[in-house]
N, C-alpha and C positions, 0 to 999 in steps of 0.2 A: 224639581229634580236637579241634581250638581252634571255639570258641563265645565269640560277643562281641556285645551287645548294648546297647544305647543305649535310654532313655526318658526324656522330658521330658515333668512335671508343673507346671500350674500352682498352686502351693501351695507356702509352705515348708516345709522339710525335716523340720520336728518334726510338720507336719500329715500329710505323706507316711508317718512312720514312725507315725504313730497309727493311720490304717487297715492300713497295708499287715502288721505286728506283731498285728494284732488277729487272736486264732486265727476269732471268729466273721468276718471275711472271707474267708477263706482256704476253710471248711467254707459256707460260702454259693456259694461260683464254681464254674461250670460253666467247663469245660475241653473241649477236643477230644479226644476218647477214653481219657478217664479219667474213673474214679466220682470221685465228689464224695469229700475225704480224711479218714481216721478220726484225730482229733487223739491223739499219743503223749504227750506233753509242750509245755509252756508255761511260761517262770520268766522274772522282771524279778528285777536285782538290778545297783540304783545305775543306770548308763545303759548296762550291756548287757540283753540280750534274747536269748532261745533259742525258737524254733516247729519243733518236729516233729512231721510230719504224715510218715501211710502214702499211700500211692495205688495202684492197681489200674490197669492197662491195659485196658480194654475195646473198643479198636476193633480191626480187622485184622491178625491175629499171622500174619508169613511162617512157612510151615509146617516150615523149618527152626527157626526162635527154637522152635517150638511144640513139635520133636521132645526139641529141645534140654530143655525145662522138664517134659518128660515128663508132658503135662497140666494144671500146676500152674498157677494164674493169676500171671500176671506182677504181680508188688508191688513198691515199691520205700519206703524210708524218706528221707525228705527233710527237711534238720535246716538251719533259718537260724539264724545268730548274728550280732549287730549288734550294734557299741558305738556308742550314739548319740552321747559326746562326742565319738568322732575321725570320723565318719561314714564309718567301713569296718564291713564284715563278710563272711559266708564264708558261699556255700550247697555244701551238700553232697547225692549221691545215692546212696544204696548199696543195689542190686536183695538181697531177699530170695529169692534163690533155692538159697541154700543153699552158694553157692561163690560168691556176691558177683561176678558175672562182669560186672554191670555197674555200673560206677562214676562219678562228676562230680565236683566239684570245682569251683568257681570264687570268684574276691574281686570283693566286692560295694561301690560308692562312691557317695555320693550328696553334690551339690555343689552349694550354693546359687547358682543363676543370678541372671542382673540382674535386679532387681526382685524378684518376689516365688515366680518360679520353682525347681526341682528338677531335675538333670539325673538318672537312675541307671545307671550304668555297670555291667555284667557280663563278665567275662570266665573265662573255665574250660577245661577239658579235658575231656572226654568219653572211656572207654575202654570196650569189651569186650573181655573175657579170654578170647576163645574161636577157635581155631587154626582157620585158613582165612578164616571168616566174618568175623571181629572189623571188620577195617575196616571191608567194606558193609557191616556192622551200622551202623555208627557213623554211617558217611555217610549212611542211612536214619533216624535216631534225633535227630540233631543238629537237624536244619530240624524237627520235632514239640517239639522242647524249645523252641526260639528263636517258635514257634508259641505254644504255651501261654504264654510269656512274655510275646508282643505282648498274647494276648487278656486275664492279668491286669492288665497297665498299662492297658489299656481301662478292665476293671472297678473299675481304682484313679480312675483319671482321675471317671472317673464318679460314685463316690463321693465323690473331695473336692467334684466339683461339687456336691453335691448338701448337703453338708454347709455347705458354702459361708457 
């Protein structure tokens, strides 16, 4: 399923990617039903950037997902990559369940607005690999991800405010 999202920051683009790249931001946000994430890896080298982080689902598992995972907590590895010179990059999702059943994907752009503005562009795919369900999976899953999305660009916003 397509996922596409919009955020406008006041800040330029190299101030946006200094919080938003910073593993300690990312391990500091509270999200909607997810534990706070166990950092996998972190590397700079020249003007790309790599952030991956685990996460844990802990709100309300449909007791199909739940059959499905045969008890197991829902995790997933979540991998940014950003070239700060061309201002694209790629987030990635891939559930640790053992058959990868659920996946993302999407290319990431950020575009200096007038003045002294940040627009950030998302756009992706969303899929579950799993026969019958997969769709309303996905159409249940999609609006939780574009969710945590809004509420990080809050907690970004807020911090370049405050860095200001």
């Amino acid at each position: 399923m397509r996922f596409e999202v919009e955020h406008e920051f006041d800040a330029e683009p190299a101030s946006v990617l200094a919080v938003w790249l910073d593993p300690a931001f990312h391990l500091a946000l509270d999200l909607p039903d997810v534990n706070r994430p166990e950092l996998l890896s972190h590397a700079t080298t020249g003007s790309e950037y790599t952030l991956a982080l685990r996460y844990q689902f802990i709100g309300h598992v449909d007791p199909i997902v739940n059959k499905l995972l045969a008890g197991r907590p829902l995790t997933w590895r979540q991998t940014l990559t950003f070239d700060a010179a061309s201002g694209r990059g790629r987030l990635t999702v891939v559930s640790e369940d053992g058959g990868e059943r659920l996946t993302a994907s999407g290319e990431i752009r950020l575009e200096e607005t007038g003045g002294h503005g940040t627009r950030r562009t998302m756009r992706g795919d969303l899929r579950v690999r799993v026969p019958v369900v997969g769709g309303t999976a996905e159409r249940r899953i999609v609006p939780g991800l574009i969710s945590r999305l809004d509420v990080e660009a809050e907690a970004l916003r807020d911090r370049l405010s405050r860095r200001g």
